[in-house]
Structures are given as C-alpha cells and as structure tokens.
N, C-alpha and C positions, 0 to 999 in steps of 0.2 A: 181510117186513113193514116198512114206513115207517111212522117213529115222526109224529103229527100235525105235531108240533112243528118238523119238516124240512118239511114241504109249505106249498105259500102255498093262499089260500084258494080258487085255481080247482086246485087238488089237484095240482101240479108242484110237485116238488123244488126249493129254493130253491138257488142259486148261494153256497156258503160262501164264497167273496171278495166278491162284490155284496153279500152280507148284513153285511160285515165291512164294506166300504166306507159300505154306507146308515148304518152303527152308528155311526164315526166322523162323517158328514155331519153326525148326528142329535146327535153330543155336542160339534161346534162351532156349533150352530147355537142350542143348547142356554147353552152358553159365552158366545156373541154377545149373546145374547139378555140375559144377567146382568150382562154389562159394562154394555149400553146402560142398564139398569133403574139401576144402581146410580151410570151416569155423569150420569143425565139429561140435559140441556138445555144444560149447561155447555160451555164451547169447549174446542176444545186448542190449543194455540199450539206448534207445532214448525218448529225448524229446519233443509231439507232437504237438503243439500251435494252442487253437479252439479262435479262435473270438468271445467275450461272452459279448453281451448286452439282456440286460434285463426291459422292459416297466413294468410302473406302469398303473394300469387298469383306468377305465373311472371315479371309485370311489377313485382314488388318494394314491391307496392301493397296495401293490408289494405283491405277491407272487408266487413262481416259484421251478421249482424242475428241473436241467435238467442233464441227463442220461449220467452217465460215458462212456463212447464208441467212442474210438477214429475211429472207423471202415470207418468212412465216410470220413475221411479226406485221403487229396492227398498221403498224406506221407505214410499216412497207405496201401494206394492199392500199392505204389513201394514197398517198404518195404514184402509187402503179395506174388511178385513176387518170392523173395526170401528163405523164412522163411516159414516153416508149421506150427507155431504157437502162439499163444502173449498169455499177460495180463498186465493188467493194476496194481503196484504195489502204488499209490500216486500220488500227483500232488499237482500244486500250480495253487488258484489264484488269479492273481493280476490285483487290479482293481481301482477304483476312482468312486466317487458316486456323480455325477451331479444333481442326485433330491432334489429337495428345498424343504426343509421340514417349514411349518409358525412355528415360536418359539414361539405366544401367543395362539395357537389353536390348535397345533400338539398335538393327540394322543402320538402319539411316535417318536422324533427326532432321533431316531440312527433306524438301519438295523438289522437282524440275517440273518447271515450268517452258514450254518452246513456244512458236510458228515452226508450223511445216509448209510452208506455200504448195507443195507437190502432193500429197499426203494426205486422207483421213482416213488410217489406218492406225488402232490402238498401240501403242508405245511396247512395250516388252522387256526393255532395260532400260538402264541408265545410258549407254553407249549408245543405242538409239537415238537418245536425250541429248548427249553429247555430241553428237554429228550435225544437230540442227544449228544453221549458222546463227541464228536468232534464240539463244536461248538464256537463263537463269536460274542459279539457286535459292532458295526461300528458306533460312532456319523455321523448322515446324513450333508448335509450342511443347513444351516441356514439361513433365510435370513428374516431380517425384516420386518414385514407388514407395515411400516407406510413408508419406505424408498421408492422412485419412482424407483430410482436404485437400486437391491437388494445387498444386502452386504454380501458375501459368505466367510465363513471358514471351514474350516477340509477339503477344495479340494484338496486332496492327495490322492496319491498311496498308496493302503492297499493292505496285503498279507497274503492270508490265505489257511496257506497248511493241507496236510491231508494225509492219508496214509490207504490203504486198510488193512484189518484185515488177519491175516498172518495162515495161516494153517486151513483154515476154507474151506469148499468147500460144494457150492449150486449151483444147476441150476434149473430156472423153468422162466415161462415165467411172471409170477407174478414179482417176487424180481429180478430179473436177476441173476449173476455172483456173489457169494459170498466168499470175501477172494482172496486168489491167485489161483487162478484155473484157468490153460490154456486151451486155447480154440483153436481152428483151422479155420486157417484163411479166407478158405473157407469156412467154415459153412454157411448153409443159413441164419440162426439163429445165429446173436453174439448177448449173452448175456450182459448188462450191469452192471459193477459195482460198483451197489449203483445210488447215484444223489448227485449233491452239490443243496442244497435248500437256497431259499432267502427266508424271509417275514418280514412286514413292516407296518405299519398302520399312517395314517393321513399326507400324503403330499401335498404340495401345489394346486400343480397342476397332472390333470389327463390324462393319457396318456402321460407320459413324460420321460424319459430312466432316468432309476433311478443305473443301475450298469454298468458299462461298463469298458470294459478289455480284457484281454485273461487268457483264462482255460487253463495251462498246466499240460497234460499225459504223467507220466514217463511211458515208457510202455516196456515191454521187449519182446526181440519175438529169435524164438530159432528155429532151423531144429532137426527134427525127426532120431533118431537113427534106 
C-alpha cells in the first residue's frame, strides 16, 4: 500500500530526487523573492574585475578591442540570481605593459589605449586611436638593443578609466549597448557597451603579452518594479 502523500495527483509515485530538487527550487525562489521585497527599487552599484592580457601578434604589433560585458563573469550570474537588470555605467583599467619595445628601431614606443562607447571593432591605426574622444598614451617599456640584459623603464601600474555616455540609448548587434541602457539579465542577447581598444606598432618581440591587468565594471543592477 502507497502512502497518499508519495503519489502526485494523477496517482504515480513521485521521484524522491525531483521532489527534493522542486523543494530547493521552491525555497530559492522563495529567498529571491524576500530579497527583491526587502531590496525594492534601489540600485546596487558593484564592482566586477575581468582579467585582461592582451598578446602582441606574430609581427610584433598589438592590436585589440575587447567588449564591455561583464555577463560572463562569476559575480555577474550570482548577482543575475537576484536583480532583473544591470548596465554597465564605467570602469577602470589598470594595467602594466611588459612589451619591450627596441628604442633604435621602434616604430612606436608608447601604446594607445581608448573607450569606444559605439564600437567593438579592432582598431587599425593610430587615427582610429585618435578619434576616440576618450583616449591615451602609455610610454611602452624600453629596453636596449645593444644590452645582453635588457634594461627596462616605465614598468608601472597605469590607470585608465572611462565612463559610458549618459542618456544615450542603442541596441543592435552591430554596436552593442549604447550609453546607459539597462538590459535584462536574462536576455539571450546582452549587448555590449562599447570596447576598450589597445594599438601599437613596432615591438621587440612577437607574440609577447604586451598589456596585462584587470578591466574593472562598475556595473549597476536593479529589480524590476
């Protein structure tokens, strides 16, 4: 004899792991639900730390463009369990530039560094580099060709922040996320906003991590009224 209490209501035995899993579902869903009540309407302002190196190619050349979106990071899917919706409002980043740039041969000793808010398409020139309203030079480090042991300066921490463009609003799969435009955390599709681009011409050596750091995402994320 089956006790009622084991059977679901078309009269089959309930699965004790599916009933244990639906139970848990049911007391974070339950959890969520008290956060939201208790958080209201109010923002959260966090900041998200990506791991950011950056290789100079096989011709001794950097250039790179990589995509505002914190969506892949850890912090971001806890946080997503939370909150129905983010955007990314700025960021910093801070970094140190290990590529050895020849001081008698170099093209170019120093780095650009931008935001592109509209953009995450790879850089191409310096003029590119130039047009970004948001942008910077970095002296690379140095190191003598005639030295057997290379002699390095400017190996420092640099920090270059930036801040998305305030009251603007685009979305398309082209540009990403433009401006402060919140999104949904669930979307299949997060947009991203903008790209921080690197470019760089004539270093030492090829294939050789020429940025390296962490990208920080101020990011805000908010529940739905």
């Amino acid at each position: 004899m089956v006790d009622s209490k084991d059977v679901k209501g078309d009269g089959k035995e309930m699965d004790p792991f599916a009933e244990k899993l639906q139970f848990l579902a049911d007391q974070l869903s339950a959890v969520r639900a008290s956060v939201r009540s208790l958080w209201g309407t109010k923002v959260l302002t966090v900041t998200l730390p990506l791991v950011f190196v950056i290789n100079s190619d096989v011709g001794g050349n950097t250039a790179n463009a990589t995509a505002v979106n914190p969506s892949s990071l850890t912090e971001f899917t806890e946080l997503a369990d939370v909150f129905d919706e983010f955007r990314v409002v700025g960021g910093e980043l801070e970094f140190t530039l290990p590529l050895l740039f020849n001081g008698a041969a170099s093209l170019q000793p120093y780095i650009s560094i931008g935001y592109d808010p509209s953009d995450v398409t790879t850089p191409t020139s310096n003029l590119l580099m130039a047009q970004l309203q948001n942008n910077a030079r970095y002296a690379a480090n140095y190191t003598s060709v005639t030295s057997v042991v290379p002699i390095i300066v400017n190996n420092k921490m640099h920090k270059f922040p930036w801040k998305t463009p305030k009251g603007v609003f685009e979305a398309n799969t082209a540009n990403g996320a433009i401006g402060d435009m919140w999104q949904a955390v669930d979307a299949a599709t997060k947009f991203s906003y903008g790209s921080i681009k690197q470019f760089a011409v004539g270093s030492q050596a090829s294939v050789t991590t020429a940025v390296s750091g962490i990208l920080y995402y101020h990011t805000e994320f908010r529940c739905r009224v």
